[in-house]
N, C-alpha and C positions, 0 to 999 in steps of 0.2 A: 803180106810180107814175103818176100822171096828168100827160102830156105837156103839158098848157097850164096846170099849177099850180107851178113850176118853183122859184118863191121862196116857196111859203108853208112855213110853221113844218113841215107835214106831210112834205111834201118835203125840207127840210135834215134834220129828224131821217133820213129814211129814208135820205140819200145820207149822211150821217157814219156812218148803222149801217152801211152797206154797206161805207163804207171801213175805220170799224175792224176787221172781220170781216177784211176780205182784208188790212190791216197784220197780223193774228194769223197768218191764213194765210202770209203775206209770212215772218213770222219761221220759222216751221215747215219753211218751203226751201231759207231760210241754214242751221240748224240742219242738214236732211239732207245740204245741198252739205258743209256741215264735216264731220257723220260720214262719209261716203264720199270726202273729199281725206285723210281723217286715217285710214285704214283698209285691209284688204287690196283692198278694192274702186276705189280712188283710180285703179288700171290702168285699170278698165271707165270709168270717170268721164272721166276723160280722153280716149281712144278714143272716147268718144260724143262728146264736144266738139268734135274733133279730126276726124268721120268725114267726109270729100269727099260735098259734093251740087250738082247741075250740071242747073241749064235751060240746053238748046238748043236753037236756033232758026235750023236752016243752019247759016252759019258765026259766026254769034253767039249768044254764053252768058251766064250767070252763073255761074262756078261758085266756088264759097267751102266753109270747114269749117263745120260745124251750126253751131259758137258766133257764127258774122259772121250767118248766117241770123237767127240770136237777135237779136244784136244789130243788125244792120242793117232787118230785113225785120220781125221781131212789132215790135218798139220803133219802128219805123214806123207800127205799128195804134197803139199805145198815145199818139205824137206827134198822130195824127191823132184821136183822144178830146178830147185837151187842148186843141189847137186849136178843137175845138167847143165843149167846155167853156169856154173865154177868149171867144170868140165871145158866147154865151150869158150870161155876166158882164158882160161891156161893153154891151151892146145891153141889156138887162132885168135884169138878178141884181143880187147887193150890188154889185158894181165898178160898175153905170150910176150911182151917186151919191156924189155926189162928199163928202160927209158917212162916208159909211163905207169912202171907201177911204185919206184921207189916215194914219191912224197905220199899218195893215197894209202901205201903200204904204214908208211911213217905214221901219217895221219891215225891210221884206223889204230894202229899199236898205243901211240898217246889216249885216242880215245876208246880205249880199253881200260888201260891202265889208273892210269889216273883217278876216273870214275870208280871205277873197286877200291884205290886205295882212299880215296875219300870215303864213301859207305864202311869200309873193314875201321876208319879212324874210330867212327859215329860210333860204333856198335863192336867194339874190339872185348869190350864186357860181359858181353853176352851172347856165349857158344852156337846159340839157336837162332836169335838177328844173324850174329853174325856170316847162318847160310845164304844169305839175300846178299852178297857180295859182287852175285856176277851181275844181277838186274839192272843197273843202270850204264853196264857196260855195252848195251847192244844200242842199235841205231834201226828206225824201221826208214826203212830207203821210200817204201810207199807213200807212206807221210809226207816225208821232207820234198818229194817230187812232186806232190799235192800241192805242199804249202807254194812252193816255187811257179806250179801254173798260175796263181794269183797274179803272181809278178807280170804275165803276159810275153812279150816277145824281147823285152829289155834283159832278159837271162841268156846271155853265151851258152850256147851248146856246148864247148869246153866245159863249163861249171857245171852242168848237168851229167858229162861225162864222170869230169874228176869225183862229184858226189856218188855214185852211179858206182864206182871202182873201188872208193873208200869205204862203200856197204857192205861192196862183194866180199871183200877180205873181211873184212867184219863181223859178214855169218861165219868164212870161216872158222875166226875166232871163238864166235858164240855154239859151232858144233862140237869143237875141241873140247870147250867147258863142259858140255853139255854129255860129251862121252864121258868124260874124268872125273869131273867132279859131281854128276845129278844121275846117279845111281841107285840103287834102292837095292834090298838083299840082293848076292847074285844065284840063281838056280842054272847049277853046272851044266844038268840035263839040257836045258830048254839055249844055253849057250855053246853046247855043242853043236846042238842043231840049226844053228844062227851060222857057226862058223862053216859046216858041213855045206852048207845054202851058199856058203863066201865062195867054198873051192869050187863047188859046179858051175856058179856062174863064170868064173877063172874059166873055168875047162872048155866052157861052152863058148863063150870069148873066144878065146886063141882055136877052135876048131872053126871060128867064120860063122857060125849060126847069127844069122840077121834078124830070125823072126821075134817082132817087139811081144809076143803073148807068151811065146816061153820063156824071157827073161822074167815076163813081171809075172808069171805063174811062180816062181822061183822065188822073187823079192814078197811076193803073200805069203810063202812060207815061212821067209826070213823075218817079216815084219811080226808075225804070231810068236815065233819063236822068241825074239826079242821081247816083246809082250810082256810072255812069260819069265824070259831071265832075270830082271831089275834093269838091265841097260835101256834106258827109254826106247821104244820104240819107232820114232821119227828117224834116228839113226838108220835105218833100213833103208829109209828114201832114199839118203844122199850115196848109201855106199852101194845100194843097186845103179842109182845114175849113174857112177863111174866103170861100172860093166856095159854098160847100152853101146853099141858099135858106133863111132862118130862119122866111119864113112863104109856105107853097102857098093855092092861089085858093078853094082848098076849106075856108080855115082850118087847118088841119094845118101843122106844122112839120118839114120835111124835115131839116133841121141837127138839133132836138131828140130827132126820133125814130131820128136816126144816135148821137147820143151815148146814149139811153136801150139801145139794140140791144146797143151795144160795150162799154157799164159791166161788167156780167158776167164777158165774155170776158177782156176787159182786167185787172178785180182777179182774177178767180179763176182765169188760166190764162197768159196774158201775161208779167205782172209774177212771179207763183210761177216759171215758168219763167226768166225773165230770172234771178230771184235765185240761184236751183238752179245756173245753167250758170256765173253769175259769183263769188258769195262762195265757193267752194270754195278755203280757205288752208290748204296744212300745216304743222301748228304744229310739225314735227320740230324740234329745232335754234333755235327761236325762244326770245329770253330780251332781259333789258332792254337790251341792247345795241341790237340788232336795229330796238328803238322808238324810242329815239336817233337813228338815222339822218336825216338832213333831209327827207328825203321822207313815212316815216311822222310824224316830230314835227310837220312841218307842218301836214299833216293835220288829225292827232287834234287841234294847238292850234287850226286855225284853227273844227273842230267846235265842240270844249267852249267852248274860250274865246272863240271869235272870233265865235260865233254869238250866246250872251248878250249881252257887250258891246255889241255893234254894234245887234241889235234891242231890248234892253231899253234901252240906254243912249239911240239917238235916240227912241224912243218917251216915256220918261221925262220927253226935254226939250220934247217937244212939247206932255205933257200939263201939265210944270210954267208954262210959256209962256202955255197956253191954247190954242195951237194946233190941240190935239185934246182929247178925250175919252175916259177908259175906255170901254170898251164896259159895258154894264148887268150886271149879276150879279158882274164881276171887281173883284177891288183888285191894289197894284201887287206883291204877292207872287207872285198867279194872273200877271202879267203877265211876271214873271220863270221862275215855274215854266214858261212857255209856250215864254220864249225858248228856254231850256236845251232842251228838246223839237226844237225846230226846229233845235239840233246834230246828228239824227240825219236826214243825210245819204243815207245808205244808196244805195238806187235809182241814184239820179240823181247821185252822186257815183262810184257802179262805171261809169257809164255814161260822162260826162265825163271820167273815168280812162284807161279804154279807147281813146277817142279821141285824150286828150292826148299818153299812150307807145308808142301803135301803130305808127306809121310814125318814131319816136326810130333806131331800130334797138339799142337797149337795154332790157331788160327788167327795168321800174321797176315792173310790176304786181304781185309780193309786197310790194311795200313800200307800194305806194298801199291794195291790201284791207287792210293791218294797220291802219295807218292810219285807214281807215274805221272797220272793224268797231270798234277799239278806240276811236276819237271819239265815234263813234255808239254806242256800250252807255255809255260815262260819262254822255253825254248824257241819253238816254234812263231811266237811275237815277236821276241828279240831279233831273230834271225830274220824274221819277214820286214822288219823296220830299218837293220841296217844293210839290208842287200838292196832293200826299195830307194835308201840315200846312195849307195852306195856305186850302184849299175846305175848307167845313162839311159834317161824315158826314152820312148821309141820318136823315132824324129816326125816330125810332123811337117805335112804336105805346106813349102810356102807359094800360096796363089794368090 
Protein backbone atom coordinates (compact mmCIF):
# COMPACT_ATOMS: atom_id res chain seq x y z
CA UNK A 1 0.00 0.00 0.00
CA UNK A 2 1.43 3.24 -0.90
CA UNK A 3 1.56 5.71 2.05
CA UNK A 4 0.61 9.04 0.16
CA UNK A 5 -2.32 7.26 -1.81
CA UNK A 6 -4.50 6.77 1.43
CA UNK A 7 -8.09 7.64 -0.24
CA UNK A 8 -7.90 6.33 -3.72
CA UNK A 9 -10.29 3.50 -4.83
CA UNK A 10 -6.86 1.23 -4.71
CA UNK A 11 -6.26 1.71 -1.17
CA UNK A 12 -10.04 1.32 0.28
CA UNK A 13 -10.31 -1.87 -1.69
CA UNK A 14 -6.97 -3.11 -0.08
CA UNK A 15 -7.79 -1.89 3.65
CA UNK A 16 -11.52 -3.49 3.41
CA UNK A 17 -9.56 -6.81 1.94
CA UNK A 18 -7.39 -6.58 4.85
CA UNK A 19 -10.16 -6.23 7.32
CA UNK A 20 -12.37 -8.67 6.16
CA UNK A 21 -9.59 -11.26 6.19
CA UNK A 22 -8.80 -10.55 9.73
CA UNK A 23 -13.00 -10.38 10.69
CA UNK A 24 -12.59 -14.26 9.22
CA UNK A 25 -9.64 -14.60 11.15
CA UNK A 26 -11.47 -12.65 14.16
CA UNK A 27 -14.17 -15.43 13.95
CA UNK A 28 -11.70 -18.46 13.92
CA UNK A 29 -10.62 -17.16 17.91
CA UNK A 30 -14.04 -16.90 19.16
CA UNK A 31 -14.70 -20.36 17.73
CA UNK A 32 -11.34 -21.79 19.40
CA UNK A 33 -11.80 -19.53 22.81
CA UNK A 34 -15.51 -21.75 22.78
CA UNK A 35 -14.02 -24.98 21.92
CA UNK A 36 -11.43 -24.82 24.71
CA UNK A 37 -13.99 -22.91 27.60
CA UNK A 38 -16.52 -25.91 26.37
CA UNK A 39 -13.79 -28.77 26.78
CA UNK A 40 -11.53 -30.79 28.89
CA UNK A 41 -8.85 -28.15 28.11
CA UNK A 42 -11.22 -25.03 29.66
CA UNK A 43 -8.48 -25.89 33.10
CA UNK A 44 -5.42 -24.78 30.73
CA UNK A 45 -7.67 -21.99 29.23
CA UNK A 46 -8.12 -20.34 32.16
CA UNK A 47 -4.70 -20.91 34.03
CA UNK A 48 -3.26 -19.09 31.08
CA UNK A 49 -5.58 -16.19 31.53
CA UNK A 50 -5.29 -16.25 34.91
CA UNK A 51 -1.32 -16.64 34.89
CA UNK A 52 0.54 -13.58 37.38
CA UNK A 53 2.94 -11.32 35.07
CA UNK A 54 4.96 -8.40 36.92
CA UNK A 55 7.24 -5.46 35.55
CA UNK A 56 9.48 -4.11 38.20
CA UNK A 57 11.14 -1.26 38.54
CA UNK A 58 12.61 -0.76 42.39
CA UNK A 59 9.66 -0.51 44.33
CA UNK A 60 7.29 -0.04 41.49
CA UNK A 61 5.42 -2.54 39.19
CA UNK A 62 2.78 -3.42 37.31
CA UNK A 63 1.65 -6.48 37.97
CA UNK A 64 -1.71 -7.92 36.69
CA UNK A 65 -3.08 -11.60 35.24
CA UNK A 66 -2.17 -12.23 31.27
CA UNK A 67 -6.05 -11.32 30.43
CA UNK A 68 -5.73 -7.37 32.09
CA UNK A 69 -2.29 -7.44 29.95
CA UNK A 70 -4.65 -8.39 27.01
CA UNK A 71 -6.83 -6.26 27.83
CA UNK A 72 -5.14 -3.26 29.18
CA UNK A 73 -1.74 -3.17 27.32
CA UNK A 74 -2.26 -4.94 23.21
CA UNK A 75 -5.87 -3.06 23.21
CA UNK A 76 -3.80 -0.15 24.09
CA UNK A 77 -1.72 -0.76 20.43
CA UNK A 78 -4.96 -1.42 18.74
CA UNK A 79 -6.65 2.23 20.54
CA UNK A 80 -3.59 3.74 19.30
CA UNK A 81 -4.11 2.46 15.39
CA UNK A 82 -7.64 4.02 15.62
CA UNK A 83 -6.66 6.99 16.93
CA UNK A 84 -4.29 7.46 13.76
CA UNK A 85 -6.83 6.03 11.69
CA UNK A 86 -9.50 8.95 12.99
CA UNK A 87 -6.72 11.24 12.62
CA UNK A 88 -6.22 10.33 9.08
CA UNK A 89 -10.14 10.55 8.30
CA UNK A 90 -10.53 13.88 9.61
CA UNK A 91 -7.50 15.77 8.26
CA UNK A 92 -7.84 13.95 4.40
CA UNK A 93 -10.07 10.61 4.21
CA UNK A 94 -13.96 10.28 3.61
CA UNK A 95 -14.59 12.08 7.26
CA UNK A 96 -12.58 15.46 5.96
CA UNK A 97 -16.07 16.21 3.80
CA UNK A 98 -18.59 16.95 5.06
CA UNK A 99 -20.80 15.50 2.05
CA UNK A 100 -19.81 11.97 3.08
CA UNK A 101 -19.94 12.03 6.63
CA UNK A 102 -23.52 13.26 7.53
CA UNK A 103 -25.75 9.89 6.92
CA UNK A 104 -22.73 7.41 8.45
CA UNK A 105 -22.55 10.24 11.17
CA UNK A 106 -26.38 10.02 11.48
CA UNK A 107 -26.26 6.36 11.31
CA UNK A 108 -23.57 5.72 13.90
CA UNK A 109 -25.53 8.28 16.44
CA UNK A 110 -29.01 6.05 15.92
CA UNK A 111 -26.79 3.27 16.47
CA UNK A 112 -25.64 4.22 19.66
CA UNK A 113 -28.34 5.55 20.93
CA UNK A 114 -31.02 3.46 20.60
CA UNK A 115 -29.15 0.29 21.63
CA UNK A 116 -28.36 1.99 25.23
CA UNK A 117 -31.63 3.18 25.52
CA UNK A 118 -32.94 -0.24 24.93
CA UNK A 119 -30.43 -2.05 27.46
CA UNK A 120 -30.94 1.14 30.35
CA UNK A 121 -35.15 0.06 29.49
CA UNK A 122 -34.17 -3.92 30.52
CA UNK A 123 -32.39 -3.09 33.46
CA UNK A 124 -33.47 0.51 34.58
CA UNK A 125 -33.93 -1.55 38.25
CA UNK A 126 -30.98 -2.21 38.86
CA UNK A 127 -28.08 0.32 39.51
CA UNK A 128 -25.24 -2.40 38.88
CA UNK A 129 -27.00 -3.96 35.27
CA UNK A 130 -27.70 -0.93 34.74
CA UNK A 131 -23.53 -0.11 34.16
CA UNK A 132 -23.66 -2.52 31.01
CA UNK A 133 -25.57 0.36 29.17
CA UNK A 134 -22.88 1.25 26.63
CA UNK A 135 -22.08 -2.61 25.52
CA UNK A 136 -24.36 -3.00 22.95
CA UNK A 137 -23.83 0.43 21.68
CA UNK A 138 -20.45 -0.44 19.85
CA UNK A 139 -20.15 -1.96 16.32
CA UNK A 140 -16.81 -4.31 15.52
CA UNK A 141 -16.24 -2.90 11.72
CA UNK A 142 -13.89 -6.25 11.51
CA UNK A 143 -16.74 -8.62 11.86
CA UNK A 144 -19.13 -7.01 9.84
CA UNK A 145 -16.36 -6.69 6.89
CA UNK A 146 -15.78 -10.47 7.44
CA UNK A 147 -19.25 -11.19 7.30
CA UNK A 148 -19.50 -9.16 3.93
CA UNK A 149 -16.38 -11.00 2.16
CA UNK A 150 -18.84 -14.07 2.14
CA UNK A 151 -20.93 -12.09 -0.10
CA UNK A 152 -17.91 -12.06 -2.65
CA UNK A 153 -17.79 -9.48 -5.43
CA UNK A 154 -21.76 -8.59 -5.38
CA UNK A 155 -20.96 -5.91 -2.45
CA UNK A 156 -20.42 -2.20 -3.79
CA UNK A 157 -17.39 -0.63 -2.66
CA UNK A 158 -19.56 2.29 -1.71
CA UNK A 159 -21.35 -0.05 1.14
CA UNK A 160 -18.11 -1.25 2.25
CA UNK A 161 -17.05 2.48 2.50
CA UNK A 162 -20.32 3.90 4.11
CA UNK A 163 -19.93 0.64 6.77
CA UNK A 164 -16.28 1.40 7.06
CA UNK A 165 -17.18 5.38 8.02
CA UNK A 166 -20.23 4.51 10.16
CA UNK A 167 -17.56 2.31 12.58
CA UNK A 168 -15.07 5.19 12.44
CA UNK A 169 -17.39 7.49 14.30
CA UNK A 170 -18.48 4.92 16.17
CA UNK A 171 -15.21 4.24 18.11
CA UNK A 172 -15.33 7.63 18.39
CA UNK A 173 -18.36 7.39 20.31
CA UNK A 174 -17.25 4.29 22.12
CA UNK A 175 -13.87 6.39 23.25
CA UNK A 176 -15.97 9.20 24.51
CA UNK A 177 -18.02 6.59 26.86
CA UNK A 178 -15.17 5.11 27.67
CA UNK A 179 -13.34 8.28 29.04
CA UNK A 180 -16.57 9.56 30.94
CA UNK A 181 -18.28 7.10 31.81
CA UNK A 182 -15.72 3.62 32.64
CA UNK A 183 -13.54 5.20 35.29
CA UNK A 184 -12.59 3.57 38.36
CA UNK A 185 -11.01 5.79 41.56
CA UNK A 186 -9.14 8.63 40.26
CA UNK A 187 -5.43 8.97 41.65
CA UNK A 188 -4.60 12.77 41.13
CA UNK A 189 -0.89 11.95 41.34
CA UNK A 190 -0.61 9.27 38.67
CA UNK A 191 -3.13 11.95 36.54
CA UNK A 192 -0.98 14.68 36.81
CA UNK A 193 1.41 12.83 35.19
CA UNK A 194 -0.77 11.67 32.29
CA UNK A 195 -1.53 15.26 31.81
CA UNK A 196 2.26 16.57 32.20
CA UNK A 197 2.92 13.61 29.30
CA UNK A 198 -0.16 15.56 27.23
CA UNK A 199 1.80 19.07 27.41
CA UNK A 200 5.40 17.62 26.20
CA UNK A 201 3.96 15.78 23.51
CA UNK A 202 2.03 19.44 22.51
CA UNK A 203 5.42 21.09 22.87
CA UNK A 204 7.37 18.57 21.13
CA UNK A 205 4.68 18.77 18.25
CA UNK A 206 4.64 22.30 17.41
CA UNK A 207 8.72 22.43 17.89
CA UNK A 208 8.74 19.94 14.38
CA UNK A 209 10.33 16.74 16.32
CA UNK A 210 9.51 13.91 13.71
CA UNK A 211 11.20 11.34 15.49
CA UNK A 212 8.40 8.25 15.85
CA UNK A 213 10.63 6.76 19.32
CA UNK A 214 10.45 9.93 21.18
CA UNK A 215 6.73 10.44 20.75
CA UNK A 216 5.92 6.78 21.73
CA UNK A 217 8.77 6.94 24.54
CA UNK A 218 6.37 9.77 25.92
CA UNK A 219 2.93 7.87 25.26
CA UNK A 220 4.61 4.60 27.65
CA UNK A 221 4.86 7.15 30.10
CA UNK A 222 1.39 8.25 29.60
CA UNK A 223 -0.10 4.85 29.15
CA UNK A 224 1.65 3.80 33.03
CA UNK A 225 0.44 6.80 34.30
CA UNK A 226 -2.95 6.29 33.21
CA UNK A 227 -2.74 2.76 34.48
CA UNK A 228 -2.30 4.04 37.52
CA UNK A 229 -4.95 6.94 37.59
CA UNK A 230 -8.44 4.92 37.15
CA UNK A 231 -8.92 6.59 33.69
CA UNK A 232 -8.63 3.32 31.58
CA UNK A 233 -5.54 3.09 30.18
CA UNK A 234 -6.20 2.47 26.20
CA UNK A 235 -7.07 6.21 26.36
CA UNK A 236 -3.34 6.86 25.84
CA UNK A 237 -3.43 5.20 22.45
CA UNK A 238 -5.82 7.35 20.83
CA UNK A 239 -4.64 10.75 22.50
CA UNK A 240 -0.82 9.94 21.78
CA UNK A 241 -2.09 9.26 17.78
CA UNK A 242 -3.31 12.64 17.73
CA UNK A 243 0.34 14.06 18.50
CA UNK A 244 2.28 11.79 15.77
CA UNK A 245 3.17 14.45 12.82
CA UNK A 246 0.90 13.71 9.79
CA UNK A 247 3.33 15.12 7.42
CA UNK A 248 7.50 15.18 7.94
CA UNK A 249 9.76 18.01 6.03
CA UNK A 250 10.84 15.22 3.81
CA UNK A 251 7.26 14.74 2.66
CA UNK A 252 6.77 11.48 4.43
CA UNK A 253 4.02 10.85 6.87
CA UNK A 254 5.08 9.80 10.31
CA UNK A 255 1.17 9.32 11.59
CA UNK A 256 0.54 7.33 8.23
CA UNK A 257 3.53 5.23 8.23
CA UNK A 258 2.57 4.41 12.15
CA UNK A 259 -0.88 3.20 11.12
CA UNK A 260 0.40 1.36 7.90
CA UNK A 261 3.28 -0.56 10.48
CA UNK A 262 0.53 -1.56 13.14
CA UNK A 263 -2.54 -2.63 10.60
CA UNK A 264 -0.91 -6.06 10.39
CA UNK A 265 -0.13 -6.58 13.81
CA UNK A 266 -3.29 -5.26 15.16
CA UNK A 267 -5.86 -7.35 12.61
CA UNK A 268 -3.78 -10.46 12.59
CA UNK A 269 -2.49 -10.82 16.23
CA UNK A 270 -4.08 -8.16 18.56
CA UNK A 271 -7.58 -8.38 17.88
CA UNK A 272 -7.38 -12.70 17.37
CA UNK A 273 -5.88 -12.54 20.51
CA UNK A 274 -8.14 -10.22 22.43
CA UNK A 275 -10.99 -12.49 20.96
CA UNK A 276 -9.26 -16.05 22.13
CA UNK A 277 -8.71 -14.64 25.80
CA UNK A 278 -12.28 -12.89 26.06
CA UNK A 279 -15.39 -14.92 24.10
CA UNK A 280 -14.49 -18.12 25.84
CA UNK A 281 -18.41 -18.93 27.50
CA UNK A 282 -19.32 -22.39 28.87
CA UNK A 283 -22.43 -23.22 27.59
CA UNK A 284 -22.73 -26.15 30.42
CA UNK A 285 -26.13 -25.42 32.17
CA UNK A 286 -27.13 -22.56 29.49
CA UNK A 287 -30.77 -22.71 28.26
CA UNK A 288 -33.55 -20.00 27.62
CA UNK A 289 -33.85 -18.96 30.80
CA UNK A 290 -30.40 -18.05 31.27
CA UNK A 291 -31.12 -15.43 27.88
CA UNK A 292 -33.91 -13.98 29.70
CA UNK A 293 -32.02 -12.54 32.35
CA UNK A 294 -31.83 -8.48 31.97
CA UNK A 295 -28.33 -8.40 31.32
CA UNK A 296 -28.05 -10.84 28.46
CA UNK A 297 -31.72 -9.60 26.89
CA UNK A 298 -30.51 -6.30 26.99
CA UNK A 299 -27.86 -6.94 25.08
CA UNK A 300 -28.70 -9.34 22.48
CA UNK A 301 -32.10 -6.51 22.06
CA UNK A 302 -30.04 -3.68 22.08
CA UNK A 303 -27.60 -5.50 19.12
CA UNK A 304 -30.41 -6.97 16.95
CA UNK A 305 -32.93 -4.64 17.52
CA UNK A 306 -31.45 -1.62 18.67
CA UNK A 307 -28.79 -1.37 16.21
CA UNK A 308 -31.32 -1.55 12.95
CA UNK A 309 -33.66 0.69 14.21
CA UNK A 310 -31.63 3.33 15.46
CA UNK A 311 -29.25 3.39 12.18
CA UNK A 312 -31.57 2.48 9.51
CA UNK A 313 -34.35 4.38 10.96
CA UNK A 314 -32.36 7.90 11.41
CA UNK A 315 -30.71 7.39 8.02
CA UNK A 316 -34.01 6.65 6.31
CA UNK A 317 -35.28 10.07 7.50
CA UNK A 318 -32.69 11.87 6.38
CA UNK A 319 -32.58 10.42 2.98
CA UNK A 320 -36.57 10.76 2.97
CA UNK A 321 -36.07 14.64 4.04
CA UNK A 322 -33.26 15.17 1.57
CA UNK A 323 -30.92 15.73 4.09
CA UNK A 324 -28.70 13.05 2.66
CA UNK A 325 -28.02 10.74 0.11
CA UNK A 326 -27.62 6.90 -0.52
CA UNK A 327 -24.38 6.40 -1.27
CA UNK A 328 -24.02 5.17 -5.15
CA UNK A 329 -24.35 1.47 -6.02
CA UNK A 330 -26.84 0.91 -2.50
CA UNK A 331 -30.81 1.07 -2.25
CA UNK A 332 -32.62 1.16 1.00
CA UNK A 333 -32.66 -2.76 1.51
CA UNK A 334 -28.53 -2.80 1.06
CA UNK A 335 -29.00 0.05 3.80
CA UNK A 336 -30.76 -2.04 6.04
CA UNK A 337 -29.00 -5.20 5.40
CA UNK A 338 -25.95 -2.98 6.64
CA UNK A 339 -27.60 -1.70 9.62
CA UNK A 340 -28.37 -5.38 10.91
CA UNK A 341 -24.59 -5.94 10.34
CA UNK A 342 -23.49 -3.33 12.48
CA UNK A 343 -25.50 -5.28 15.49
CA UNK A 344 -22.45 -7.45 15.60
CA UNK A 345 -20.76 -5.80 18.34
CA UNK A 346 -18.48 -8.30 19.14
CA UNK A 347 -14.82 -6.71 19.92
CA UNK A 348 -15.67 -3.74 21.24
CA UNK A 349 -18.68 -4.68 23.03
CA UNK A 350 -16.44 -7.71 25.17
CA UNK A 351 -14.22 -4.83 25.64
CA UNK A 352 -16.71 -2.23 27.20
CA UNK A 353 -18.31 -5.19 29.10
CA UNK A 354 -15.14 -5.76 30.73
CA UNK A 355 -14.80 -2.55 31.90
CA UNK A 356 -18.34 -1.91 32.87
CA UNK A 357 -18.51 -5.13 35.60
CA UNK A 358 -14.98 -5.17 36.53
CA UNK A 359 -14.65 -3.13 39.51
CA UNK A 360 -19.20 -4.08 40.25
CA UNK A 361 -17.60 -6.66 42.67
CA UNK A 362 -20.23 -8.90 40.87
CA UNK A 363 -19.75 -11.18 38.16
CA UNK A 364 -22.13 -10.11 35.31
CA UNK A 365 -19.41 -11.22 32.62
CA UNK A 366 -21.38 -14.65 31.56
CA UNK A 367 -24.24 -12.91 31.05
CA UNK A 368 -22.75 -9.86 29.13
CA UNK A 369 -20.66 -12.68 26.47
CA UNK A 370 -24.12 -14.53 26.10
CA UNK A 371 -25.47 -11.64 25.40
CA UNK A 372 -22.97 -10.60 22.80
CA UNK A 373 -22.21 -13.50 21.20
CA UNK A 374 -25.93 -14.26 20.78
CA UNK A 375 -26.82 -10.45 19.40
CA UNK A 376 -24.06 -10.44 17.52
CA UNK A 377 -24.58 -14.03 15.42
CA UNK A 378 -28.60 -12.85 14.79
CA UNK A 379 -27.21 -9.94 13.63
CA UNK A 380 -24.72 -11.01 11.66
CA UNK A 381 -27.32 -13.94 9.67
CA UNK A 382 -29.85 -11.29 9.32
CA UNK A 383 -27.71 -8.94 7.71
CA UNK A 384 -25.82 -11.63 5.65
CA UNK A 385 -29.32 -13.03 4.36
CA UNK A 386 -30.85 -9.74 3.40
CA UNK A 387 -27.80 -8.02 1.73
CA UNK A 388 -27.20 -11.69 -0.15
CA UNK A 389 -31.31 -11.00 -1.54
CA UNK A 390 -30.75 -7.78 -1.56
CA UNK A 391 -27.23 -6.85 -3.83
CA UNK A 392 -27.31 -8.35 -7.43
CA UNK A 393 -25.12 -11.88 -7.84
CA UNK A 394 -22.00 -11.25 -9.89
CA UNK A 395 -23.08 -11.52 -13.58
CA UNK A 396 -22.14 -14.49 -15.19
CA UNK A 397 -20.13 -15.11 -18.35
CA UNK A 398 -23.00 -15.79 -21.36
CA UNK A 399 -21.21 -18.34 -23.96
Amino acid sequence: MEHNSYNSLKDDQSFISMEALAGLLLMGASVLAMVAANSPLNEYYQGILQLPFSIQLGEYGIAKPLLLWINDGLMAVFFFMVGLELKRELLEGQLSKPANILLPALGAIGGMLVPAAIYAAINWQDPIALKGWAIPAATDIAFALGILALLGPRVPLSLKIFLSSLAIIDDIGAILIIAFFYTAKISATALIIAAVCLVILYAVNKSGVESKSIYLSIGLVMWVALLKSGVHATLAGVLLAFFIPMTAKDGSSPAKDLEHDLHSAVAFFILPVFAFANAGLPLAGIGFEQLLHPVPLGIALGLFAGKQLGIFGLCWLAIKSGLAKLPQGMNLWALYGTACLCGVGFTMSLFVGSLAFEETGVNLLFDERLGIIFGSLLSGLLGFFVLRHSLPGPKLDES
